[in-house]
PDB file of N, CA, C and O in Angstrom, chain B, residues numbered from 101:
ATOM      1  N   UNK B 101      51.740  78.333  23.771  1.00  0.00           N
ATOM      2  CA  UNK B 101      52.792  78.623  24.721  1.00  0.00           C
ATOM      3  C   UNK B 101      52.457  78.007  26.082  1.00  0.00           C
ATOM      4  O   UNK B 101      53.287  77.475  26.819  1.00  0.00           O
ATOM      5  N   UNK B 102      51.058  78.149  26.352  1.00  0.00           N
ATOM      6  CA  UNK B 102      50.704  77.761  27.511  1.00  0.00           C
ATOM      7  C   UNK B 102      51.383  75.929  27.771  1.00  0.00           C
ATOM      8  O   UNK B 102      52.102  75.500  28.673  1.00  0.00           O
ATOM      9  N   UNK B 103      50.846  75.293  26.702  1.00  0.00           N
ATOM     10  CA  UNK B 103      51.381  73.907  26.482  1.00  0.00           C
ATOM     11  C   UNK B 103      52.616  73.809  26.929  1.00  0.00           C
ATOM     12  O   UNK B 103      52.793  73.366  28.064  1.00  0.00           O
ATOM     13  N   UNK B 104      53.535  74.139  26.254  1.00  0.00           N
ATOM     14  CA  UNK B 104      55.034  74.288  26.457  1.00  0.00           C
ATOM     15  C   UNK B 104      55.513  74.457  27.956  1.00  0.00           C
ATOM     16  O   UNK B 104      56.398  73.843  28.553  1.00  0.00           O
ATOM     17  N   UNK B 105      54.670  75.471  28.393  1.00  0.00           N
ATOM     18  CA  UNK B 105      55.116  75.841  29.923  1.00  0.00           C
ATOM     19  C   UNK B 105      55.015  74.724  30.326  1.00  0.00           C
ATOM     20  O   UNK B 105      55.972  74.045  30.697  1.00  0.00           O
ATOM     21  N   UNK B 106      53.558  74.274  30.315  1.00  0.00           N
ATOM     22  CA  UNK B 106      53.086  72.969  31.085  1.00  0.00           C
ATOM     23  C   UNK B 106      53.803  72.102  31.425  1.00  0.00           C
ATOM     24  O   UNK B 106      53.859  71.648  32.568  1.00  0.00           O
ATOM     25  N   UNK B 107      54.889  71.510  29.848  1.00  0.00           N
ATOM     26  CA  UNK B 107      55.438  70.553  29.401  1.00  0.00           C
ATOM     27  C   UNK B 107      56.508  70.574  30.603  1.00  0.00           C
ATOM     28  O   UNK B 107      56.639  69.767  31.524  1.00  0.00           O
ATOM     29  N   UNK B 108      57.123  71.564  30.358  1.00  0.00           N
ATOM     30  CA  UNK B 108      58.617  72.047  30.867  1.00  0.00           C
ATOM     31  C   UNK B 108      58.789  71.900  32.420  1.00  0.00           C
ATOM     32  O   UNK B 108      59.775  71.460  33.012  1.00  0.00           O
ATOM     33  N   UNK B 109      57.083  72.575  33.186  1.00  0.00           N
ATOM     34  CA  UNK B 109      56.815  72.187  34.312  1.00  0.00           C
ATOM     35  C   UNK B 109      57.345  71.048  34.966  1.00  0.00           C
ATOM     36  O   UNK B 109      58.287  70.821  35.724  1.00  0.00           O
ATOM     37  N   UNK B 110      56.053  70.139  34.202  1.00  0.00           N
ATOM     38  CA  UNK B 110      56.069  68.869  34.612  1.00  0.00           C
ATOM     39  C   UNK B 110      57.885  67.955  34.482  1.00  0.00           C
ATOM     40  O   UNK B 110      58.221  66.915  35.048  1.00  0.00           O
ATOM     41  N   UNK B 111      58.412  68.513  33.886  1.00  0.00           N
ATOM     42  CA  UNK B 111      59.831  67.981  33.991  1.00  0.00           C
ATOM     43  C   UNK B 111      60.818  68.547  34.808  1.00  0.00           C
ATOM     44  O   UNK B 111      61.993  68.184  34.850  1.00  0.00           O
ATOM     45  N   UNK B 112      60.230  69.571  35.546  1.00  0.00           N
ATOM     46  CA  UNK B 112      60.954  70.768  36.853  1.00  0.00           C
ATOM     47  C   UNK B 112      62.154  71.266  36.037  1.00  0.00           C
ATOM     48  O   UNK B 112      63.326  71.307  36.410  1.00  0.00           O
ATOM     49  N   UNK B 113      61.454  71.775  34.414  1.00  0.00           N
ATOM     50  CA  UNK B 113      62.080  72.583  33.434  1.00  0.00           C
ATOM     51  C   UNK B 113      61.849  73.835  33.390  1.00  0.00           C
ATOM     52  O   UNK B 113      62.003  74.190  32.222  1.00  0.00           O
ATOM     53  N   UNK B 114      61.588  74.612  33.977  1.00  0.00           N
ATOM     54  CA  UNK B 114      60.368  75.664  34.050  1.00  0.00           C
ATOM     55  C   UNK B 114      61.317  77.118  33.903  1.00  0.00           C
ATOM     56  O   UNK B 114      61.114  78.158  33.275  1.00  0.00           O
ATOM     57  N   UNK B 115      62.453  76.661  34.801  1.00  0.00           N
ATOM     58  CA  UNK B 115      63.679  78.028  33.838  1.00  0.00           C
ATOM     59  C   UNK B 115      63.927  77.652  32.380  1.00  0.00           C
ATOM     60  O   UNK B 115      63.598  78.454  31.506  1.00  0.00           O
ATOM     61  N   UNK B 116      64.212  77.056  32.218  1.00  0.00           N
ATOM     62  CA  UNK B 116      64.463  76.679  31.282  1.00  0.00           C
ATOM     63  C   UNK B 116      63.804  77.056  29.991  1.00  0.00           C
ATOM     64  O   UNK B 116      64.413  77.289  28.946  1.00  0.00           O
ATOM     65  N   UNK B 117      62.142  77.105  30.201  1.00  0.00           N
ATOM     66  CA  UNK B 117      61.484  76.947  29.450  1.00  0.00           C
ATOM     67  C   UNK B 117      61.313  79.033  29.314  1.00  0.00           C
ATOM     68  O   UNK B 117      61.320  79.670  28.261  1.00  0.00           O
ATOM     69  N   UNK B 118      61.210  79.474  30.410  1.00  0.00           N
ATOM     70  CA  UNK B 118      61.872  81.262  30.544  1.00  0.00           C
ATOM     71  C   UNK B 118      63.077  81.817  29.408  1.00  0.00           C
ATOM     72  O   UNK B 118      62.922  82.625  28.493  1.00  0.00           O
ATOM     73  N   UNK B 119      64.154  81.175  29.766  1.00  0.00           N
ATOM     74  CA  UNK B 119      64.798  81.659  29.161  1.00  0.00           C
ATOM     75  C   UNK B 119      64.732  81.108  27.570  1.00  0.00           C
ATOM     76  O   UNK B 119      65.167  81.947  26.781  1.00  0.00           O
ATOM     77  N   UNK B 120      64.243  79.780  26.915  1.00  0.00           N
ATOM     78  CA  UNK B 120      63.630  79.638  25.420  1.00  0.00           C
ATOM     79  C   UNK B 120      62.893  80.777  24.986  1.00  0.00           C
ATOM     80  O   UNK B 120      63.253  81.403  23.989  1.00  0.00           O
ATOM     81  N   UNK B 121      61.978  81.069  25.593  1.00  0.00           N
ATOM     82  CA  UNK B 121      60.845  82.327  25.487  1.00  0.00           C
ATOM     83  C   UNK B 121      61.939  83.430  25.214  1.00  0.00           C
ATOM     84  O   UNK B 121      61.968  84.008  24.128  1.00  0.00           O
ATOM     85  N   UNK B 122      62.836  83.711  26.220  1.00  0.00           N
ATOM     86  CA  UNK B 122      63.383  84.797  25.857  1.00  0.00           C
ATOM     87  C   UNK B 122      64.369  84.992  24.899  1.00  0.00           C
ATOM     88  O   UNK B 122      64.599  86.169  24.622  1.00  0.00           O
ATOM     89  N   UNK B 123      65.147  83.955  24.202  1.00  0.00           N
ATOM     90  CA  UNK B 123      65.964  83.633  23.540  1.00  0.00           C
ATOM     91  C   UNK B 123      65.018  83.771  21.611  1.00  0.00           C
ATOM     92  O   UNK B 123      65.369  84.127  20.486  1.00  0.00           O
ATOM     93  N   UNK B 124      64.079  83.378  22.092  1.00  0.00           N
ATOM     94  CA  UNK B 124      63.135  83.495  20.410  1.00  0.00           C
ATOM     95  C   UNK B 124      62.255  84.577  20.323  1.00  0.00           C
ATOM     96  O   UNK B 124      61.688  84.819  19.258  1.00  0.00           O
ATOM     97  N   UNK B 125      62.081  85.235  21.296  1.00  0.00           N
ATOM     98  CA  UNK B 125      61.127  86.750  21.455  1.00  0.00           C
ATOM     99  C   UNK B 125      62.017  87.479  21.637  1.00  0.00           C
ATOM    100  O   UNK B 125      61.649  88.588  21.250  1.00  0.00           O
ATOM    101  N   UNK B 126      63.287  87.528  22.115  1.00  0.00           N
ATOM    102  CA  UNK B 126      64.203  88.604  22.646  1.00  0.00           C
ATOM    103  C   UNK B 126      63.358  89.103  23.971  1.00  0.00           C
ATOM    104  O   UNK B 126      62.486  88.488  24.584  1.00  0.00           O
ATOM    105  N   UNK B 127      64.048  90.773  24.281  1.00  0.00           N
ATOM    106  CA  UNK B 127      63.534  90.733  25.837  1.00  0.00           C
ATOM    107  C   UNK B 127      63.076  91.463  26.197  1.00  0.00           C
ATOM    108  O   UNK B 127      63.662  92.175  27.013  1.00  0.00           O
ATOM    109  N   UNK B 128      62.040  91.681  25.900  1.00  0.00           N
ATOM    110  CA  UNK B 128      60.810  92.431  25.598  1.00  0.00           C
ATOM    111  C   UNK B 128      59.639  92.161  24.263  1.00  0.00           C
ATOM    112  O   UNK B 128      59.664  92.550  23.096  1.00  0.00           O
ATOM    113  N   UNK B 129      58.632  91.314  25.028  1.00  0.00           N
ATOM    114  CA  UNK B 129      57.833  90.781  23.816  1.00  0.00           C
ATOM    115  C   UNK B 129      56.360  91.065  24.508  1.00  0.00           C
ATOM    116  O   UNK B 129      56.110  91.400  25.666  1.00  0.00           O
ATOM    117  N   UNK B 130      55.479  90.818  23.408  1.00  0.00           N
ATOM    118  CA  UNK B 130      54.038  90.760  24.020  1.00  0.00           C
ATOM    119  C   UNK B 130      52.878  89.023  23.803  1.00  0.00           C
ATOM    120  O   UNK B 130      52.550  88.474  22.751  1.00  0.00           O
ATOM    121  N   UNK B 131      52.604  88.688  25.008  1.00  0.00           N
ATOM    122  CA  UNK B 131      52.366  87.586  24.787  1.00  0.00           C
ATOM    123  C   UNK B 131      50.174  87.627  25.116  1.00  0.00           C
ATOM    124  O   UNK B 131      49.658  88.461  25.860  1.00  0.00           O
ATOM    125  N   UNK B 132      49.521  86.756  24.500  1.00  0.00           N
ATOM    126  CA  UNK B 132      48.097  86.315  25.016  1.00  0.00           C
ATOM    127  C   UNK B 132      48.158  85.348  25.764  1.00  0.00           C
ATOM    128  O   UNK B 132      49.125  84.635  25.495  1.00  0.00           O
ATOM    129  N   UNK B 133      47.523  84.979  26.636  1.00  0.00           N
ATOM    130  CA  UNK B 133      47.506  84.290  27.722  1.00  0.00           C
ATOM    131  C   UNK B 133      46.008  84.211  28.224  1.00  0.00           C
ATOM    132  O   UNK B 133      45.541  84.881  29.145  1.00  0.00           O
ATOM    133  N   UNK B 134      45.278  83.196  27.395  1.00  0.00           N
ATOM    134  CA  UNK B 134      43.505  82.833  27.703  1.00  0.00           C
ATOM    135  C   UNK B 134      42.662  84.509  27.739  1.00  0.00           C
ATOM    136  O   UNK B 134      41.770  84.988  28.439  1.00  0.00           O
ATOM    137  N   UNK B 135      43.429  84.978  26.687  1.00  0.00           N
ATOM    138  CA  UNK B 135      42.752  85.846  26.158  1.00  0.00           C
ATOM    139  C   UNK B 135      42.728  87.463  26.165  1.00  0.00           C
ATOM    140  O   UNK B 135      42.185  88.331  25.481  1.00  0.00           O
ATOM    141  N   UNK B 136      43.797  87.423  27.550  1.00  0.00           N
ATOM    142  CA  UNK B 136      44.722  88.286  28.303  1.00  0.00           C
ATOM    143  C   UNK B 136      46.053  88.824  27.813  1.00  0.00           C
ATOM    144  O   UNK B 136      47.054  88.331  28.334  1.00  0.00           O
ATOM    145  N   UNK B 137      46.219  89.790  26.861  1.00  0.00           N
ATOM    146  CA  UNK B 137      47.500  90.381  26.300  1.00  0.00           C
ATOM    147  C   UNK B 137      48.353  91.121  27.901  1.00  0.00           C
ATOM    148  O   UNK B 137      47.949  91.660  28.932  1.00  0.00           O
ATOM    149  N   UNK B 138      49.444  90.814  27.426  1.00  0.00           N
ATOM    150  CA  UNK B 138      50.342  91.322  28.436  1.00  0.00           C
ATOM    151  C   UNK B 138      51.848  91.252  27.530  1.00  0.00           C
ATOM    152  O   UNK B 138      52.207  90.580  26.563  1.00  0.00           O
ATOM    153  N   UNK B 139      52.633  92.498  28.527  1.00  0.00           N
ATOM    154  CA  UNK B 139      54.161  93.149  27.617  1.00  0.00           C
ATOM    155  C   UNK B 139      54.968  92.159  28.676  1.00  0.00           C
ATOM    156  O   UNK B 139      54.770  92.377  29.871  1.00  0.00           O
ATOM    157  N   UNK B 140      55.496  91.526  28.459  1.00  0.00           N
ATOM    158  CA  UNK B 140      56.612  90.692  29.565  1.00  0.00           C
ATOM    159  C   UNK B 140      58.285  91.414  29.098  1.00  0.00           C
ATOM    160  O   UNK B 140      58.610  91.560  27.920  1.00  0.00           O
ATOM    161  N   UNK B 141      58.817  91.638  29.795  1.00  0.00           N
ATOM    162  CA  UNK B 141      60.217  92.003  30.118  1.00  0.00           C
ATOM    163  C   UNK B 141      61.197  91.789  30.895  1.00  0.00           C
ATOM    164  O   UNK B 141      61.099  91.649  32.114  1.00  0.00           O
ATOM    165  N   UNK B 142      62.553  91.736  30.035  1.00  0.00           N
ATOM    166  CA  UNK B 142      63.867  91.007  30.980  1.00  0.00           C
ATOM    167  C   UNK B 142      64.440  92.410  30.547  1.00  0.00           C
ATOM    168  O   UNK B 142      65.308  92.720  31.363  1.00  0.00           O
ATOM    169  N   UNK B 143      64.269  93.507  29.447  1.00  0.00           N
ATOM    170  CA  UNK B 143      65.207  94.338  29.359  1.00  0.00           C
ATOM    171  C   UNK B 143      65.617  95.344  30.661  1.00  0.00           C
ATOM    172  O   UNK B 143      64.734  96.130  31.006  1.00  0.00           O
ATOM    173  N   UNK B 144      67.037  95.375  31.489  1.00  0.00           N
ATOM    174  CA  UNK B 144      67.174  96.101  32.532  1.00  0.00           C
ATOM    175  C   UNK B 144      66.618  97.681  32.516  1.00  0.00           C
ATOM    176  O   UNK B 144      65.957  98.223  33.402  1.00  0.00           O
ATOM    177  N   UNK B 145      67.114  98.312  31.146  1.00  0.00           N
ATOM    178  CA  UNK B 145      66.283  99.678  31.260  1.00  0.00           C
ATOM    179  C   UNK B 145      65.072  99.610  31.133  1.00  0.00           C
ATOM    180  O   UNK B 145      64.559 100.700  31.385  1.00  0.00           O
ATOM    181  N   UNK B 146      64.139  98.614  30.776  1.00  0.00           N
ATOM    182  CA  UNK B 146      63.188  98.961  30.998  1.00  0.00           C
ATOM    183  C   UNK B 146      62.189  98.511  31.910  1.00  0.00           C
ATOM    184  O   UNK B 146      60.977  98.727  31.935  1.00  0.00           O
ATOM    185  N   UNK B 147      62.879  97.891  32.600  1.00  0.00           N
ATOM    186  CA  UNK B 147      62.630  97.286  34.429  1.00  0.00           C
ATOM    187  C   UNK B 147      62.450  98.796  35.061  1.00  0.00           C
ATOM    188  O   UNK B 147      61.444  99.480  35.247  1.00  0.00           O
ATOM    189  N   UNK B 148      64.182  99.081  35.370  1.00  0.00           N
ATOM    190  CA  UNK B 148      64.555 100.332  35.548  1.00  0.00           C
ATOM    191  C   UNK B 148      63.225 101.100  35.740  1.00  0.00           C
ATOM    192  O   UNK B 148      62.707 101.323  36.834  1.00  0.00           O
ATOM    193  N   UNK B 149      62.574 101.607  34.116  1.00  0.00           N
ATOM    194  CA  UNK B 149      61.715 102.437  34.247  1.00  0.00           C
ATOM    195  C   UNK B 149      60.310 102.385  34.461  1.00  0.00           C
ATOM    196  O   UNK B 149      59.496 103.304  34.374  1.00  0.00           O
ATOM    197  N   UNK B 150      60.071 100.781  34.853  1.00  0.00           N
ATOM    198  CA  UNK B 150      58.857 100.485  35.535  1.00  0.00           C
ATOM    199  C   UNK B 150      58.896 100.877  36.895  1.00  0.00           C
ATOM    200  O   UNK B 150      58.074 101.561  37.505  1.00  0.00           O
ATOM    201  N   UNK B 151      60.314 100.184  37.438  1.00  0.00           N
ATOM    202  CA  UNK B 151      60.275 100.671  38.662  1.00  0.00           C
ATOM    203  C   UNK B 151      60.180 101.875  39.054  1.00  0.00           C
ATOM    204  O   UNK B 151      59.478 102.191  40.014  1.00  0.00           O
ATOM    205  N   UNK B 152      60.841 102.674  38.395  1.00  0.00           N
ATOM    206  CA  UNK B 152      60.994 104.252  39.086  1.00  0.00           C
ATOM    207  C   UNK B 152      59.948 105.143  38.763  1.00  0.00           C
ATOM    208  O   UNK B 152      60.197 106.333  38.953  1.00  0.00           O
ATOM    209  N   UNK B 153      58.230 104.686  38.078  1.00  0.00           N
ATOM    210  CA  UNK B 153      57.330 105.383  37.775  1.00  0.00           C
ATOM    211  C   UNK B 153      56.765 104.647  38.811  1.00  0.00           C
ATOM    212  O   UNK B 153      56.968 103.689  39.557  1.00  0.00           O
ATOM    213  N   UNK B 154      55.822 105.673  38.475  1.00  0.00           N
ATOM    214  CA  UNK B 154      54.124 105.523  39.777  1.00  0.00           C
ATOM    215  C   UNK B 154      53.194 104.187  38.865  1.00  0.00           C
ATOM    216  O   UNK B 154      52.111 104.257  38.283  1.00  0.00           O
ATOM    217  N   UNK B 155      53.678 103.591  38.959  1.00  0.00           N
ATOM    218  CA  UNK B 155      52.631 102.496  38.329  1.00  0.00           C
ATOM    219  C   UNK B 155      51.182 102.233  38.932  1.00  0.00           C
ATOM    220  O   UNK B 155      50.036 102.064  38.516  1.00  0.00           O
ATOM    221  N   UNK B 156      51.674 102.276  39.806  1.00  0.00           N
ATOM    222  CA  UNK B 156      50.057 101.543  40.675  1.00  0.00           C
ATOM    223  C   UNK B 156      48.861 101.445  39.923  1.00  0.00           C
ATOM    224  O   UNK B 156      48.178 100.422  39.896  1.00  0.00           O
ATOM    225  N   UNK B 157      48.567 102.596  39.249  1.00  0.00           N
ATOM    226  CA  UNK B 157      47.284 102.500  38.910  1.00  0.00           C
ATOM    227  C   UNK B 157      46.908 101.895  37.819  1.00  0.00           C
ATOM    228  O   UNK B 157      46.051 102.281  37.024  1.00  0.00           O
ATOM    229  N   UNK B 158      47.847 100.491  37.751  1.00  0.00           N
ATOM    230  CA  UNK B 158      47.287  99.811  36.763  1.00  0.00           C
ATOM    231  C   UNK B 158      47.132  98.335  37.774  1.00  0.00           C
ATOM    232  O   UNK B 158      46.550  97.336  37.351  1.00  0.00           O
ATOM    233  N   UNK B 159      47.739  98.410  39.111  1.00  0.00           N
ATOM    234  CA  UNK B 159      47.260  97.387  39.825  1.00  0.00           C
ATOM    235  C   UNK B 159      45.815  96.662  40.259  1.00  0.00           C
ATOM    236  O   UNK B 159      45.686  95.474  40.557  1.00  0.00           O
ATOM    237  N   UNK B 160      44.997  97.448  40.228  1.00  0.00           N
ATOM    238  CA  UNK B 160      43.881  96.924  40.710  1.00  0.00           C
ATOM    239  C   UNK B 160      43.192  96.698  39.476  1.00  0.00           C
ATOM    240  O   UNK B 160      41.995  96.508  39.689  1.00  0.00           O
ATOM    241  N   UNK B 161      43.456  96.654  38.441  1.00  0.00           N
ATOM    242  CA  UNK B 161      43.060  96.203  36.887  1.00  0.00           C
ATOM    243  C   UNK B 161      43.801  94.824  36.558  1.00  0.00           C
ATOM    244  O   UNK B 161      43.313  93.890  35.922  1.00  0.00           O
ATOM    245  N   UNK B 162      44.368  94.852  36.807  1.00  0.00           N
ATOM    246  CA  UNK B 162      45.177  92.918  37.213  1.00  0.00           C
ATOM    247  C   UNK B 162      44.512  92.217  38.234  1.00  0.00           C
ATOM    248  O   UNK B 162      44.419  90.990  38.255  1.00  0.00           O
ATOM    249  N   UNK B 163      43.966  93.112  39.231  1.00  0.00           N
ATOM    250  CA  UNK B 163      43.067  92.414  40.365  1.00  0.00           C
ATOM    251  C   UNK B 163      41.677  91.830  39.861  1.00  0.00           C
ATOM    252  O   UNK B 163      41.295  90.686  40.108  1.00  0.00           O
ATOM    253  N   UNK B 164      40.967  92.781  39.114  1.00  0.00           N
ATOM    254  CA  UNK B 164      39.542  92.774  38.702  1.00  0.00           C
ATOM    255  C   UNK B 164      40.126  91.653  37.504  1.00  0.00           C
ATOM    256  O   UNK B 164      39.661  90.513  37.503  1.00  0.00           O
ATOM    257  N   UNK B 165      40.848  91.935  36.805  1.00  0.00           N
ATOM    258  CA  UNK B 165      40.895  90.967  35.900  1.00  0.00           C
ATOM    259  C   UNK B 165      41.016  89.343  36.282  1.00  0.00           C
ATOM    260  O   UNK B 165      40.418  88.430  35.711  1.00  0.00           O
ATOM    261  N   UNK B 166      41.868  89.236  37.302  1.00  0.00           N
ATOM    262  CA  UNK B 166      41.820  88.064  37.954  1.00  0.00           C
ATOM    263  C   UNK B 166      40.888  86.918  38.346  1.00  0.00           C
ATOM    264  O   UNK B 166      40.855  85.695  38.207  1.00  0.00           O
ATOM    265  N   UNK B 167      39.726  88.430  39.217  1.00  0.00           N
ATOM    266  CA  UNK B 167      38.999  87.712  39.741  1.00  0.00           C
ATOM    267  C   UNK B 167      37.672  87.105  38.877  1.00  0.00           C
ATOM    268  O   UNK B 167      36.882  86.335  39.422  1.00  0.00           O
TER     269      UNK B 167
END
């Protein structure tokens, strides 16, 4: 997947290449990323209910992971 992004990049395809992802995963999928699992989402309710919880405390675990 990473490839693909790349690809799409480099052609200043890069929506484009978003909404493919979302069109063959639907909208709400789980992707690896250099080894890194993560839930990616376009579904509105369940935006919705990220937003309106106390998330935080999974922020500084994206930080450490980062660094």
């Amino acid at each position: 997947m990473l490839a693909k992004a790349l690809k799409y990049a480099r052609s200043m395809q890069i929506l484009q290449f978003f909404l493919d992802v979302v069109e063959d995963n639907g909208t709400t999928f789980e992707q690896k990323l250099l080894g890194a699992r993560g839930i990616d989402t376009v579904d509105p309710a369940n935006v919705e209910a990220i937003l309106s919880t106390n998330f935080e405390g999974s922020a500084p675990l994206r930080i450490d992971e980062a660094e």
